[in-house]
Backbone as XML, in Angstrom:
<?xml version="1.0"?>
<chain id="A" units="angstrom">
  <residue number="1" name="UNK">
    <atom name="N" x="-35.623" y="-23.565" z="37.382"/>
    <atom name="CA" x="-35.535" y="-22.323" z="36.653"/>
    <atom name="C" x="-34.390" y="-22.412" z="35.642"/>
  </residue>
  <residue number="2" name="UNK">
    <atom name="N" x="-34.761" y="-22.047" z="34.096"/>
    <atom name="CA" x="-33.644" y="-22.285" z="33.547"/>
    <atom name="C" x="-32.964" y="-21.086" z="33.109"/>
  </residue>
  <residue number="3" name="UNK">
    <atom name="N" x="-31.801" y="-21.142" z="32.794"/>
    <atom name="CA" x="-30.690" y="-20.110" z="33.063"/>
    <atom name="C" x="-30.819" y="-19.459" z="31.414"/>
  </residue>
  <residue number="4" name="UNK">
    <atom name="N" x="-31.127" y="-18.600" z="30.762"/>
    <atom name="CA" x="-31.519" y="-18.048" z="29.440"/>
    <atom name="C" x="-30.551" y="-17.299" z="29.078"/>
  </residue>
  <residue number="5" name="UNK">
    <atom name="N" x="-29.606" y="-16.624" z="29.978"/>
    <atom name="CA" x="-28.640" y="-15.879" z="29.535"/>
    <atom name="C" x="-27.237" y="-16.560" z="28.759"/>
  </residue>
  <residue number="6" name="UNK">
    <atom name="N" x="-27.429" y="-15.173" z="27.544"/>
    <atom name="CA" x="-26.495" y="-15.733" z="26.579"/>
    <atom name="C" x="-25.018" y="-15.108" z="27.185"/>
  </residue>
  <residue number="7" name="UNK">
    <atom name="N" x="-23.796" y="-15.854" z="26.328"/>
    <atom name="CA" x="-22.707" y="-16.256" z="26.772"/>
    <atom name="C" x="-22.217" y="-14.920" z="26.167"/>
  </residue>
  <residue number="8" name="UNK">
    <atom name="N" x="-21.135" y="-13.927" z="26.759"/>
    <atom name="CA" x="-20.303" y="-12.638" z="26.553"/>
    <atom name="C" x="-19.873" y="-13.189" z="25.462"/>
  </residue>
  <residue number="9" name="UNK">
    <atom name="N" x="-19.177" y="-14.181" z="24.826"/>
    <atom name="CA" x="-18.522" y="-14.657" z="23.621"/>
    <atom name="C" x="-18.337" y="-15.981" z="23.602"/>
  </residue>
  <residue number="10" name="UNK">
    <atom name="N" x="-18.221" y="-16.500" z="22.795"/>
    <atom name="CA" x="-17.901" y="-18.177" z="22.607"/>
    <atom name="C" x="-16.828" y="-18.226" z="21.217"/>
  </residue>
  <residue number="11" name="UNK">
    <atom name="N" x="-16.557" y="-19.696" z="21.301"/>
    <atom name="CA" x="-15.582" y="-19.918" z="19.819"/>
    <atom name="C" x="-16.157" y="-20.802" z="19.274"/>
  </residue>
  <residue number="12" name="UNK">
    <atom name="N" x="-16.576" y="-20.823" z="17.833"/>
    <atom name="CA" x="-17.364" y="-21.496" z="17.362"/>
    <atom name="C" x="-15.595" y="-22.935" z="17.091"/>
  </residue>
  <residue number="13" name="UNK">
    <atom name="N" x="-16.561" y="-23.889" z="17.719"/>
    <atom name="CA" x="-15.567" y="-24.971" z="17.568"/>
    <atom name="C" x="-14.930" y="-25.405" z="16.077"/>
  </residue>
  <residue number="14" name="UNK">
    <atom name="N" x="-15.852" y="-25.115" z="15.167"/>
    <atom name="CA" x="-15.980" y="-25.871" z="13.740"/>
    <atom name="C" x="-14.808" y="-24.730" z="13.145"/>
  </residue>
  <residue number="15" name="UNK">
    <atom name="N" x="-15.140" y="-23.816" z="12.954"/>
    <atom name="CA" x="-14.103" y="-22.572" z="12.561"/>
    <atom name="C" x="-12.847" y="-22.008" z="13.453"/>
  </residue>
  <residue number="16" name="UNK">
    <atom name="N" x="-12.894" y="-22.082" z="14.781"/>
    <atom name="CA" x="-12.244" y="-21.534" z="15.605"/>
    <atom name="C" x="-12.285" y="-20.029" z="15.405"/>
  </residue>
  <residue number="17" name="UNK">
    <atom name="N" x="-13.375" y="-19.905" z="14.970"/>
    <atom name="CA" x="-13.690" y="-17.941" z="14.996"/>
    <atom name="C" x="-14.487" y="-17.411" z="16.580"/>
  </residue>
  <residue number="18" name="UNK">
    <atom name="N" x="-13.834" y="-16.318" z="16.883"/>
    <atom name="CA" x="-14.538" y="-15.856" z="18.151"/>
    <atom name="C" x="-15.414" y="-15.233" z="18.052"/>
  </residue>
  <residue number="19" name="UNK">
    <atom name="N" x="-16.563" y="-15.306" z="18.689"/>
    <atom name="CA" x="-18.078" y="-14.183" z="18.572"/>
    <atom name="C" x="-18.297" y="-13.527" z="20.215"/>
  </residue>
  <residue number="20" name="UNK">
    <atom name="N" x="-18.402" y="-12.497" z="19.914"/>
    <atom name="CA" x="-18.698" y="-11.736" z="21.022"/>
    <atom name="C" x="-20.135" y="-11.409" z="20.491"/>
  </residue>
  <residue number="21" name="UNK">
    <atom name="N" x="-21.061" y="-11.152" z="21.999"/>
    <atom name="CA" x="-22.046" y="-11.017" z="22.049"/>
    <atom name="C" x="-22.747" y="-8.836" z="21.798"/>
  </residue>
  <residue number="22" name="UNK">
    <atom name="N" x="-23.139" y="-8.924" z="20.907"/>
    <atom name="CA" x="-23.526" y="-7.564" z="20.761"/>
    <atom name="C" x="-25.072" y="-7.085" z="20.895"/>
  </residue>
  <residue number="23" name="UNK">
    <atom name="N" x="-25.480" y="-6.758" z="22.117"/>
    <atom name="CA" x="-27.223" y="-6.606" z="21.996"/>
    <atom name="C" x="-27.564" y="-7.792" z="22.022"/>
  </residue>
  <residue number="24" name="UNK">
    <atom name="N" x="-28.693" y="-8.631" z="20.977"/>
    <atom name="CA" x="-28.904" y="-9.724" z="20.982"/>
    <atom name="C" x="-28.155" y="-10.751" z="19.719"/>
  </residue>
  <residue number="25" name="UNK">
    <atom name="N" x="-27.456" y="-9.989" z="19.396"/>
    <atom name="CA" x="-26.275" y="-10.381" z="18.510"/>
    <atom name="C" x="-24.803" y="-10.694" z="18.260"/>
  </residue>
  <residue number="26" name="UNK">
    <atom name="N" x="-24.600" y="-12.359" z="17.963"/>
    <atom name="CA" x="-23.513" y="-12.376" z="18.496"/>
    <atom name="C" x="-22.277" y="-12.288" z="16.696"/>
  </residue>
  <residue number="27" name="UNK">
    <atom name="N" x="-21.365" y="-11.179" z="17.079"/>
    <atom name="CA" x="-20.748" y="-10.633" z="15.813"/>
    <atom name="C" x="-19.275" y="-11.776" z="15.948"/>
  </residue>
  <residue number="28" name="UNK">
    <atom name="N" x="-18.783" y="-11.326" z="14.362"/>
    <atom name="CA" x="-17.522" y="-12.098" z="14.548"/>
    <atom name="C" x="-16.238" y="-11.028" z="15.573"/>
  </residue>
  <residue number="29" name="UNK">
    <atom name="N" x="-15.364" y="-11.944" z="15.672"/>
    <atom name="CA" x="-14.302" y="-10.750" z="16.321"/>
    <atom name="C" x="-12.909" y="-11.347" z="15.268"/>
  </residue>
  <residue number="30" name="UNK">
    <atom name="N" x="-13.145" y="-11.029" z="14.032"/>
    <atom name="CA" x="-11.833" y="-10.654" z="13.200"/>
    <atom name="C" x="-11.690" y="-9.410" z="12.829"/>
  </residue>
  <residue number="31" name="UNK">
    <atom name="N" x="-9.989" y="-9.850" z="12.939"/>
    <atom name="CA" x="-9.282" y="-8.293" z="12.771"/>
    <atom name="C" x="-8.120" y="-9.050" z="11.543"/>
  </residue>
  <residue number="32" name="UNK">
    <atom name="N" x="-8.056" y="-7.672" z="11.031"/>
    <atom name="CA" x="-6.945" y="-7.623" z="9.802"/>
    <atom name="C" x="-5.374" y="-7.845" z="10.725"/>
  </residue>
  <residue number="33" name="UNK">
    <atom name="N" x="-4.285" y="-8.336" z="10.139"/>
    <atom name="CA" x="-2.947" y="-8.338" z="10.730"/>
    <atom name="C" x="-2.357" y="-6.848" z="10.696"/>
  </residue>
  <residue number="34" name="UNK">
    <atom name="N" x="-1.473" y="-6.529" z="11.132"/>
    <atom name="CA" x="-1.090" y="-5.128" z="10.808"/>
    <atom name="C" x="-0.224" y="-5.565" z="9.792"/>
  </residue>
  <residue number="35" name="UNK">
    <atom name="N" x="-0.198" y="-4.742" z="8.754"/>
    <atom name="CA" x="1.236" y="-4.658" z="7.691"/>
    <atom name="C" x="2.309" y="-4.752" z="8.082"/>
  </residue>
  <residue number="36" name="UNK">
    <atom name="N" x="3.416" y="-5.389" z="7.583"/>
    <atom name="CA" x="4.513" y="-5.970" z="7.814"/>
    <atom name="C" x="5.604" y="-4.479" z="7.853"/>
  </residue>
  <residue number="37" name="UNK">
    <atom name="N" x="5.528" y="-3.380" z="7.478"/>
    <atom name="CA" x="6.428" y="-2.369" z="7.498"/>
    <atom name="C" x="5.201" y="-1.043" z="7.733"/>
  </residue>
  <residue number="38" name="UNK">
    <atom name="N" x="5.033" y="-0.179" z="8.290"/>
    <atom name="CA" x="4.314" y="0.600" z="8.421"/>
    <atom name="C" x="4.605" y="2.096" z="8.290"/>
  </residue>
  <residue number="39" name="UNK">
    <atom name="N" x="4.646" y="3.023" z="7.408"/>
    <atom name="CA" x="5.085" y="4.393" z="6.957"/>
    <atom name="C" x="4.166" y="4.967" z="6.269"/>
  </residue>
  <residue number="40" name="UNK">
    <atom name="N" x="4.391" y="6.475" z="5.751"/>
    <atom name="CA" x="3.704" y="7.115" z="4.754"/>
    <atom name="C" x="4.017" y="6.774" z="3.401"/>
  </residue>
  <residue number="41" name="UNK">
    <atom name="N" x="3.060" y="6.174" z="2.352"/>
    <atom name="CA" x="3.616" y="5.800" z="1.140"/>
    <atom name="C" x="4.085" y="6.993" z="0.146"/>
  </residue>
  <residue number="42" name="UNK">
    <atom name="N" x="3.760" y="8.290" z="0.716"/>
    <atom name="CA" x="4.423" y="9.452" z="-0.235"/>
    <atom name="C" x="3.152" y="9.282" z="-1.538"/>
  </residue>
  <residue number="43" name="UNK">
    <atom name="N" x="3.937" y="10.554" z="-2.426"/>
    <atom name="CA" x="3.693" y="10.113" z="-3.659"/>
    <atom name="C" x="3.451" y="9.329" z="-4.758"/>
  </residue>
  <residue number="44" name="UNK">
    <atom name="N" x="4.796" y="8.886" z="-4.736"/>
    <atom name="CA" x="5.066" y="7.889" z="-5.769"/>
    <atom name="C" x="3.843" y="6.500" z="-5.142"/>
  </residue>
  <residue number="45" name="UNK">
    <atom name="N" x="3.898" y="6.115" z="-4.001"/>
    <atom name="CA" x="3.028" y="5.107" z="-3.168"/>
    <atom name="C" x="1.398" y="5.500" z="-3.674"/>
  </residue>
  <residue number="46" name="UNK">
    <atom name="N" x="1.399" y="6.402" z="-3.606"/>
    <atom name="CA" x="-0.494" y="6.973" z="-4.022"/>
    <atom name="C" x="-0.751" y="6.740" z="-5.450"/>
  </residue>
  <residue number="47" name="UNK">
    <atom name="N" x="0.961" y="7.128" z="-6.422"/>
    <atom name="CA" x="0.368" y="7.187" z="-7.807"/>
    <atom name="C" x="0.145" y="6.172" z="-8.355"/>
  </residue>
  <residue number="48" name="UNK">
    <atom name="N" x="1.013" y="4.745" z="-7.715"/>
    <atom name="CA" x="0.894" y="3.533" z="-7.950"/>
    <atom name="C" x="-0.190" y="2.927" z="-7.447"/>
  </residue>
  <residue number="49" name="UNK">
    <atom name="N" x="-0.438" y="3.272" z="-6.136"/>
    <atom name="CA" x="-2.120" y="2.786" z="-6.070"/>
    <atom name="C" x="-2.977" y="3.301" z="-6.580"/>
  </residue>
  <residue number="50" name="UNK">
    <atom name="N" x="-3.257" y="4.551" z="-6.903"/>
    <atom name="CA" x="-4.299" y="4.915" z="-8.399"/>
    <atom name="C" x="-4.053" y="3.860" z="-9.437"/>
  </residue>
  <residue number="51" name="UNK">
    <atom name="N" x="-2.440" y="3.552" z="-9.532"/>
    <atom name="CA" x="-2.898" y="3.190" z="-11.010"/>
    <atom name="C" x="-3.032" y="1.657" z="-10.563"/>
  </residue>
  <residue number="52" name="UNK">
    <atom name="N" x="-3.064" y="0.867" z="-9.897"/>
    <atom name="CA" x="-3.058" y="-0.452" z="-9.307"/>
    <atom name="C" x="-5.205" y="-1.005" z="-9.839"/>
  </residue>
  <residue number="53" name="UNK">
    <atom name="N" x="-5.360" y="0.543" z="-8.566"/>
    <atom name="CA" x="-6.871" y="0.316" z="-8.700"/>
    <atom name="C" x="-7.314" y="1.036" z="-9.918"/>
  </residue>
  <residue number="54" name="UNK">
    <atom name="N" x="-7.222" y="1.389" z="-10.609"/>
    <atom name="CA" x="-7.966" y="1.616" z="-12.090"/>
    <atom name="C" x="-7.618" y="0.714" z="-13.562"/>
  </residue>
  <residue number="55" name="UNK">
    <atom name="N" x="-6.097" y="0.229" z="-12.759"/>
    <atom name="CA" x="-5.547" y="-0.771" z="-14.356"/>
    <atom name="C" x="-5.532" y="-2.178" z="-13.609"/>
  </residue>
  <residue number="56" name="UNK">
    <atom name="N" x="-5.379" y="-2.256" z="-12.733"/>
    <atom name="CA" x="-5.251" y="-3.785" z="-12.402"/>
    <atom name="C" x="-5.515" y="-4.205" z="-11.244"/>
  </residue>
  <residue number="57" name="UNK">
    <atom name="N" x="-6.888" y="-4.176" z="-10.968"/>
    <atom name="CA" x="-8.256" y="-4.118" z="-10.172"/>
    <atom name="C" x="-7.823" y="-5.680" z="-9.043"/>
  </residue>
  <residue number="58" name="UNK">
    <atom name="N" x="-7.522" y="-6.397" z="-10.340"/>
    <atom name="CA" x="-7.205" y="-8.487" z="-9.689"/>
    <atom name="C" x="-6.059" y="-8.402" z="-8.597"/>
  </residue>
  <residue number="59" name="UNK">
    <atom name="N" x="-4.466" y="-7.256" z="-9.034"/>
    <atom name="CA" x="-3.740" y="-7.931" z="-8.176"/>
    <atom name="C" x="-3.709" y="-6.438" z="-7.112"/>
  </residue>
  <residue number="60" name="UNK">
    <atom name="N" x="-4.622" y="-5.258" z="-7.990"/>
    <atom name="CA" x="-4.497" y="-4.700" z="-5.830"/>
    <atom name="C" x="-5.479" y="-5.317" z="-4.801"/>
  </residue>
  <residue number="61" name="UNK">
    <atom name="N" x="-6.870" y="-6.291" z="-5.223"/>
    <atom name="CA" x="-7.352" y="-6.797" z="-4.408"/>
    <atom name="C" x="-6.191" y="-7.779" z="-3.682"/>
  </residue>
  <residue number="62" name="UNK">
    <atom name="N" x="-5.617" y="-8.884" z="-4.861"/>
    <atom name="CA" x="-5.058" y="-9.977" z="-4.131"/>
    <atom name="C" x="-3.854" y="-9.282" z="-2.956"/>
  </residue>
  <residue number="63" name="UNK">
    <atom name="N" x="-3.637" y="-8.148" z="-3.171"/>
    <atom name="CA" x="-2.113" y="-7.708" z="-2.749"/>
    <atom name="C" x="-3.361" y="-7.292" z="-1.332"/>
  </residue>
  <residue number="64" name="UNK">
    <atom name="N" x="-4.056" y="-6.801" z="-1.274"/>
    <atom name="CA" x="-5.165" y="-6.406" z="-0.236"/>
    <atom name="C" x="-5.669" y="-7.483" z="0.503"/>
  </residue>
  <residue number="65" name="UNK">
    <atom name="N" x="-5.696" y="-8.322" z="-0.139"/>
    <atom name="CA" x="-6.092" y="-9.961" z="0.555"/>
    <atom name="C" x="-5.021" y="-10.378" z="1.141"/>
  </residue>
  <residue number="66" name="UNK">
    <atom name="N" x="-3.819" y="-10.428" z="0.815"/>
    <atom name="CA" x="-2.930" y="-10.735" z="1.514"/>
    <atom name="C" x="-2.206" y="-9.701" z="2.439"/>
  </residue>
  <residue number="67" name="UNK">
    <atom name="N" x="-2.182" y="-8.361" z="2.541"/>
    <atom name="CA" x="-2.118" y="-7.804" z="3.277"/>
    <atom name="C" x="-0.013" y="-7.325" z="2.882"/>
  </residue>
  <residue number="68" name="UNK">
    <atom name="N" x="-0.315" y="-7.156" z="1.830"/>
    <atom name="CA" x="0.966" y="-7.053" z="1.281"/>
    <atom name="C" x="1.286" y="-5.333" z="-0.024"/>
  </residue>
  <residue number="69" name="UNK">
    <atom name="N" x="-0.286" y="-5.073" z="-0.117"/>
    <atom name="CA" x="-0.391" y="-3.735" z="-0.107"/>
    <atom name="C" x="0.524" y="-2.766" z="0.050"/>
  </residue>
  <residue number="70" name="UNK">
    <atom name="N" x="0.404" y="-2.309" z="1.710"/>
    <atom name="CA" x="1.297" y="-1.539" z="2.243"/>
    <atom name="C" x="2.566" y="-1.655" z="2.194"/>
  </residue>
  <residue number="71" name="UNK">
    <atom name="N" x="3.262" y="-2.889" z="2.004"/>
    <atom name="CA" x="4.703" y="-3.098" z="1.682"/>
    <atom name="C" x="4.571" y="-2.689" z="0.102"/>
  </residue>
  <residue number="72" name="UNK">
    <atom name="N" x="4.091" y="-3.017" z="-0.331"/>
    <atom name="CA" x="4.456" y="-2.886" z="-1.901"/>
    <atom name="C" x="4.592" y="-1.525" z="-2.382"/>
  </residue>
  <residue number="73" name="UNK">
    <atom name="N" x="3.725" y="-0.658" z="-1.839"/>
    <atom name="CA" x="3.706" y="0.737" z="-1.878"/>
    <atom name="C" x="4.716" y="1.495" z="-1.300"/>
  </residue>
  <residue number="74" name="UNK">
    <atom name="N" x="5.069" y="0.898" z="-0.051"/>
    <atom name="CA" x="6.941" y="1.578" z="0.549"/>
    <atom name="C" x="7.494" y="1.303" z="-0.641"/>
  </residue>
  <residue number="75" name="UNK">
    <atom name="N" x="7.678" y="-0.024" z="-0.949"/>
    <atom name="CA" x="8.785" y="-0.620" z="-1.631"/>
    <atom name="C" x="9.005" y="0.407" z="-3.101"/>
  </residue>
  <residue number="76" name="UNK">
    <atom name="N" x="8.040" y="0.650" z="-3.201"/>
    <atom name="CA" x="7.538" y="1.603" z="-4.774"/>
    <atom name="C" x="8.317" y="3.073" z="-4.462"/>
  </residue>
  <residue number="77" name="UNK">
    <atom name="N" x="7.577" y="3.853" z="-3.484"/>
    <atom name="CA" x="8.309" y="4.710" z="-2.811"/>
    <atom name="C" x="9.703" y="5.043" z="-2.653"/>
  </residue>
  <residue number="78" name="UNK">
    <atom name="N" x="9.969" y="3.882" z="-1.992"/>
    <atom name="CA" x="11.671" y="3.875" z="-2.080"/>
    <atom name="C" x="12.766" y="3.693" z="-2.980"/>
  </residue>
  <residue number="79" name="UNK">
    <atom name="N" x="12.195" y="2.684" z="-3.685"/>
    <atom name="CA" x="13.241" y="2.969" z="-4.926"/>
    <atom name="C" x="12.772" y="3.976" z="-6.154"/>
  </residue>
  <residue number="80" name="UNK">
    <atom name="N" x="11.556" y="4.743" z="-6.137"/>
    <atom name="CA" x="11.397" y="5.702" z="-6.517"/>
    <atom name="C" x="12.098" y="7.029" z="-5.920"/>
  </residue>
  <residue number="81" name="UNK">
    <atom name="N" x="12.712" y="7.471" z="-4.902"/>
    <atom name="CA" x="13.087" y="8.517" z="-4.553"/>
    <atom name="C" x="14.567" y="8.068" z="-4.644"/>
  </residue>
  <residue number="82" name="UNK">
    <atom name="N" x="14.530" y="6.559" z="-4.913"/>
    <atom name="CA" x="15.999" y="6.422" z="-4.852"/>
    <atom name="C" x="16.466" y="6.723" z="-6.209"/>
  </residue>
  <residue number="83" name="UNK">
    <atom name="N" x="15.652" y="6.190" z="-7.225"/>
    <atom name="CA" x="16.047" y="6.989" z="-8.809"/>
    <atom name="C" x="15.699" y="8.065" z="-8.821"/>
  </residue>
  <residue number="84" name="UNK">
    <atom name="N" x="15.167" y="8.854" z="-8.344"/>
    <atom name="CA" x="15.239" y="10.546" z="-8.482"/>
    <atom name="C" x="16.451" y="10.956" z="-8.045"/>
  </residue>
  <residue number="85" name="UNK">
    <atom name="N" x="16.804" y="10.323" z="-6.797"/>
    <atom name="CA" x="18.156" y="10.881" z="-6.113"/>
    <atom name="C" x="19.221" y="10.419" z="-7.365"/>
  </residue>
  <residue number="86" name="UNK">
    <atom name="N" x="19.317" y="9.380" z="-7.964"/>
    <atom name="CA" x="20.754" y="8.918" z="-8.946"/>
    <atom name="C" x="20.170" y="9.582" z="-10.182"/>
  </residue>
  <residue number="87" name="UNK">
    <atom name="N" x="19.152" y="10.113" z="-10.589"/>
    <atom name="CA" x="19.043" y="11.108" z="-12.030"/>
    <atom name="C" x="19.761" y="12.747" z="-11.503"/>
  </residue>
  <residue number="88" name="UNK">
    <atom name="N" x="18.763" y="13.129" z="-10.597"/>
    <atom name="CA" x="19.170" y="14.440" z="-9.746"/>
    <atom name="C" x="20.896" y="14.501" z="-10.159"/>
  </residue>
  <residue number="89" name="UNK">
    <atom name="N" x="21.608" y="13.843" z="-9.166"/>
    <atom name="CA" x="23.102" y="13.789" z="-9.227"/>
    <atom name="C" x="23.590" y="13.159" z="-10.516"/>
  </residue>
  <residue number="90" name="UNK">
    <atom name="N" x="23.034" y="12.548" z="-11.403"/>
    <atom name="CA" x="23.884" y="12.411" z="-12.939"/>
    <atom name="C" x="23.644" y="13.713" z="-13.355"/>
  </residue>
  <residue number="91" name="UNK">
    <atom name="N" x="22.479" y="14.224" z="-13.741"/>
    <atom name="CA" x="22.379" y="15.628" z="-14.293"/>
    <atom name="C" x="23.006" y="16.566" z="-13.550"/>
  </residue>
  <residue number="92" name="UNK">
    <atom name="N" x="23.150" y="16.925" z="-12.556"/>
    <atom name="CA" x="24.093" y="18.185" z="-11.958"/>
    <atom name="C" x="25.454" y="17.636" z="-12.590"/>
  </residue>
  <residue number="93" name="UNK">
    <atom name="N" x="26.135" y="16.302" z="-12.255"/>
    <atom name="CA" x="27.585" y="16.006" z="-13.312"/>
    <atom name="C" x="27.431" y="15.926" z="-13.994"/>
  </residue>
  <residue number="94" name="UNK">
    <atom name="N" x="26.539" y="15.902" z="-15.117"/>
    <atom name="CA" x="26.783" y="16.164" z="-16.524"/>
    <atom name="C" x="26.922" y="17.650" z="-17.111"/>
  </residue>
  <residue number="95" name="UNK">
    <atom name="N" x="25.789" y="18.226" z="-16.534"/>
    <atom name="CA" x="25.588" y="19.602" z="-17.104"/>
    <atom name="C" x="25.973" y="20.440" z="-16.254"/>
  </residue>
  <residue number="96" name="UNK">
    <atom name="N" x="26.548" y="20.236" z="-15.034"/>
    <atom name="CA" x="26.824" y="21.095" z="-13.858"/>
    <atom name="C" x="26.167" y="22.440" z="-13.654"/>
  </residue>
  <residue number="97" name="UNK">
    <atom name="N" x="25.230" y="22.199" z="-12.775"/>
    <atom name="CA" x="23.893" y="23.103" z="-12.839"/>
    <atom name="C" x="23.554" y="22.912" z="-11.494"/>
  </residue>
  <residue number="98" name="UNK">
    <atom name="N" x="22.883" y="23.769" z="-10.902"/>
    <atom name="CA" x="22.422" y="23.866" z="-9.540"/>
    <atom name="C" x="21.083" y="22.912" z="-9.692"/>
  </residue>
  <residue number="99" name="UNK">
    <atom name="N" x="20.816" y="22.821" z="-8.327"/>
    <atom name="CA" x="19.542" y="21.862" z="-8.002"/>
    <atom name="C" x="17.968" y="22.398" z="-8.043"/>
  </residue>
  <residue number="100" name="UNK">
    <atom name="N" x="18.200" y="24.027" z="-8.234"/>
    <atom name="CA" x="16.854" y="23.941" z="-8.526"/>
    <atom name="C" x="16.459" y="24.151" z="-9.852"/>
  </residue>
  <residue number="101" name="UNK">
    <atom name="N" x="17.799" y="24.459" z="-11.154"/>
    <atom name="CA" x="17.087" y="23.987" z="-12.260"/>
    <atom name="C" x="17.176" y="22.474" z="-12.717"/>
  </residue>
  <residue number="102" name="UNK">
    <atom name="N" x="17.428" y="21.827" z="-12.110"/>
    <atom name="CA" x="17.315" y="20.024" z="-12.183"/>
    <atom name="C" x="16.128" y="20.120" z="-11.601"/>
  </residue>
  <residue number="103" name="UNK">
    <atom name="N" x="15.488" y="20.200" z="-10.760"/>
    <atom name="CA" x="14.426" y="19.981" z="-10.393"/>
    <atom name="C" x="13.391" y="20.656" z="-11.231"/>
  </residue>
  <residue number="104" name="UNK">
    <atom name="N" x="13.400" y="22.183" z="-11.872"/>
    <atom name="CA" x="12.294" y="22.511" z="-12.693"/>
    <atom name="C" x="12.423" y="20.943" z="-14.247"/>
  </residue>
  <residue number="105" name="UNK">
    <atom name="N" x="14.076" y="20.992" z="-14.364"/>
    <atom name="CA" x="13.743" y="19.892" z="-15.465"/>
    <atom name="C" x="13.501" y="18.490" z="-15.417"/>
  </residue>
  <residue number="106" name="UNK">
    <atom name="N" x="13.255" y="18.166" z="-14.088"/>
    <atom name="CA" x="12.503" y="17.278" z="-13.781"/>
    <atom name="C" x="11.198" y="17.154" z="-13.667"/>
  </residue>
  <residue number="107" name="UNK">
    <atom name="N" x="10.788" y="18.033" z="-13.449"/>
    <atom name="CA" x="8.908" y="18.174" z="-13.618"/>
    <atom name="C" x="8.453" y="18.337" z="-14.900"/>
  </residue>
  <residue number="108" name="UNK">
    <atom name="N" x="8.811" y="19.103" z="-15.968"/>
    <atom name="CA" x="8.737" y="18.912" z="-17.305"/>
    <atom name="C" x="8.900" y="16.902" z="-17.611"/>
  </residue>
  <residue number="109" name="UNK">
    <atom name="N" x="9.750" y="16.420" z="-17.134"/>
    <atom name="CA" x="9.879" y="15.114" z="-17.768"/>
    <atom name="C" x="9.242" y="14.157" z="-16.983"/>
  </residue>
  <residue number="110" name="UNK">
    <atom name="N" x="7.868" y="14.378" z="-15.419"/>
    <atom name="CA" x="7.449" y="13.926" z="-14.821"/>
    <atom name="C" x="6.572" y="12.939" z="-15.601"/>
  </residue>
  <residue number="111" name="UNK">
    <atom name="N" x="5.578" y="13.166" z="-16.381"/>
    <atom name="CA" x="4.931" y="12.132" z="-17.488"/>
    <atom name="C" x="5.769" y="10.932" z="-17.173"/>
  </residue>
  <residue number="112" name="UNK">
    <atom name="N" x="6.866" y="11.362" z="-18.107"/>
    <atom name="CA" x="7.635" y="10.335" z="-18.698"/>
    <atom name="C" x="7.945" y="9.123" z="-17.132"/>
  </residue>
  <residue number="113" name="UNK">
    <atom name="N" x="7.955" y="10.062" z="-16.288"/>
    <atom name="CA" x="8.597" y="9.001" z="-14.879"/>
    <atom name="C" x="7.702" y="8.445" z="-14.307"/>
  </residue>
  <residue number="114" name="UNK">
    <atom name="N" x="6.422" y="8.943" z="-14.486"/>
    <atom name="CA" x="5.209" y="8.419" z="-13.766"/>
    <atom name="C" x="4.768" y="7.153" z="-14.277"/>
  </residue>
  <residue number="115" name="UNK">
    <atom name="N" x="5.030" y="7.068" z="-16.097"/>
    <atom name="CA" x="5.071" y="6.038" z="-17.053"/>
    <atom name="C" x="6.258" y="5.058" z="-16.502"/>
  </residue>
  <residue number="116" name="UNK">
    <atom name="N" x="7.253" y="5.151" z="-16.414"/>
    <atom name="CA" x="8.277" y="4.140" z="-15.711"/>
    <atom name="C" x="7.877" y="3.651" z="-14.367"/>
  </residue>
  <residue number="117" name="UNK">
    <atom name="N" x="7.038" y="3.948" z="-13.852"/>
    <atom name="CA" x="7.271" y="3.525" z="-12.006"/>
    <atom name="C" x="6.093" y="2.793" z="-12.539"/>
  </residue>
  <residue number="118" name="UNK">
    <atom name="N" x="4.917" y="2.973" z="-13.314"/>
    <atom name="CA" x="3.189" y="2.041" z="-13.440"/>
    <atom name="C" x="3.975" y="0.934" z="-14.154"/>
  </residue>
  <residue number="119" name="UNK">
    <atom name="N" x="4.921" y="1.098" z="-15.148"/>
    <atom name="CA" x="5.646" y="-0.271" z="-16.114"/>
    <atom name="C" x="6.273" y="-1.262" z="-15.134"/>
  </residue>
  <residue number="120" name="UNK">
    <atom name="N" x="7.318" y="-0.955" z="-14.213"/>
    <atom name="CA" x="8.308" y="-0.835" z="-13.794"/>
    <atom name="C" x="7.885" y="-2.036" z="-12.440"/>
  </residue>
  <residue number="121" name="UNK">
    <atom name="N" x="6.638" y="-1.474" z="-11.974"/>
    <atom name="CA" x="5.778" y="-2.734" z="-10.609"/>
    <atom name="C" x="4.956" y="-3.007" z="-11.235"/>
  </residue>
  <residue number="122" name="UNK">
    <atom name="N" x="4.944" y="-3.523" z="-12.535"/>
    <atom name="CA" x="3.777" y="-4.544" z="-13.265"/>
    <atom name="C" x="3.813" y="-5.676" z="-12.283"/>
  </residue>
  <residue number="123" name="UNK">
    <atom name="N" x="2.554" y="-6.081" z="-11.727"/>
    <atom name="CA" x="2.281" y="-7.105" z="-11.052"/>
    <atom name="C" x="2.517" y="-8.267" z="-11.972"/>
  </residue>
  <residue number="124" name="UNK">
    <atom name="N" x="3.056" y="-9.426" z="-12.230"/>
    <atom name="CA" x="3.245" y="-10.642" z="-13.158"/>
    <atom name="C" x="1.696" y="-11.168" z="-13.212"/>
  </residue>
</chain>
């Protein structure tokens, strides 16, 4: 009597990829790595990936292929709130003014900053 039943999973020797058995189908079992830093990318993180995927399609795939994405988008993030924080505090010492009209005159000049942060992580 011969034994017909297929194997829960095997490793294909040639690739070293694992297949688990699904129904009568045996699927791959890859998984993505987790990202190297893991947070909310905020704002500034979203506006740069809009503009990543509508202007430069080649390096948010490659940055997606490599799994370097999610860092790049903190990284964007952070020194984006970090130049808001050193404009914020030059303008209150210059003009000595409270913080919430620095902040209305910061949204008036938002364009202009949204244009610096898409220049600013030009992928090479």
């Amino acid at each position: 009597m011969e034994n017909n039943e297929l194997k829960k999973s095997y490793i294909d020797e040639r690739t070293g990829i694992e297949y688990n058995l699904v129904g009568d189908y045996y699927i791959s079992n890859l998984v993505l790595p987790r990202p190297r830093r893991r947070d909310n990318i905020g704002g500034y993180g979203r506006l740069r990936l809009n503009y990543l995927k509508e202007h430069h399609r080649v390096e948010y795939t490659l940055m997606c292929i490599n799994n370097e994405l999610t860092s790049h988008l903190l990284d964007v993030k952070d020194e984006c709130k970090a130049k808001v924080g050193m404009l914020t505090k030059q303008i209150a010492e210059k003009e000595n003014i409270k913080l919430h009209k620095i902040i209305d005159r910061f949204y008036e000049t938002i364009e202009r900053f949204i244009h610096w942060v898409c220049k600013k992580f030009t992928v090479p």
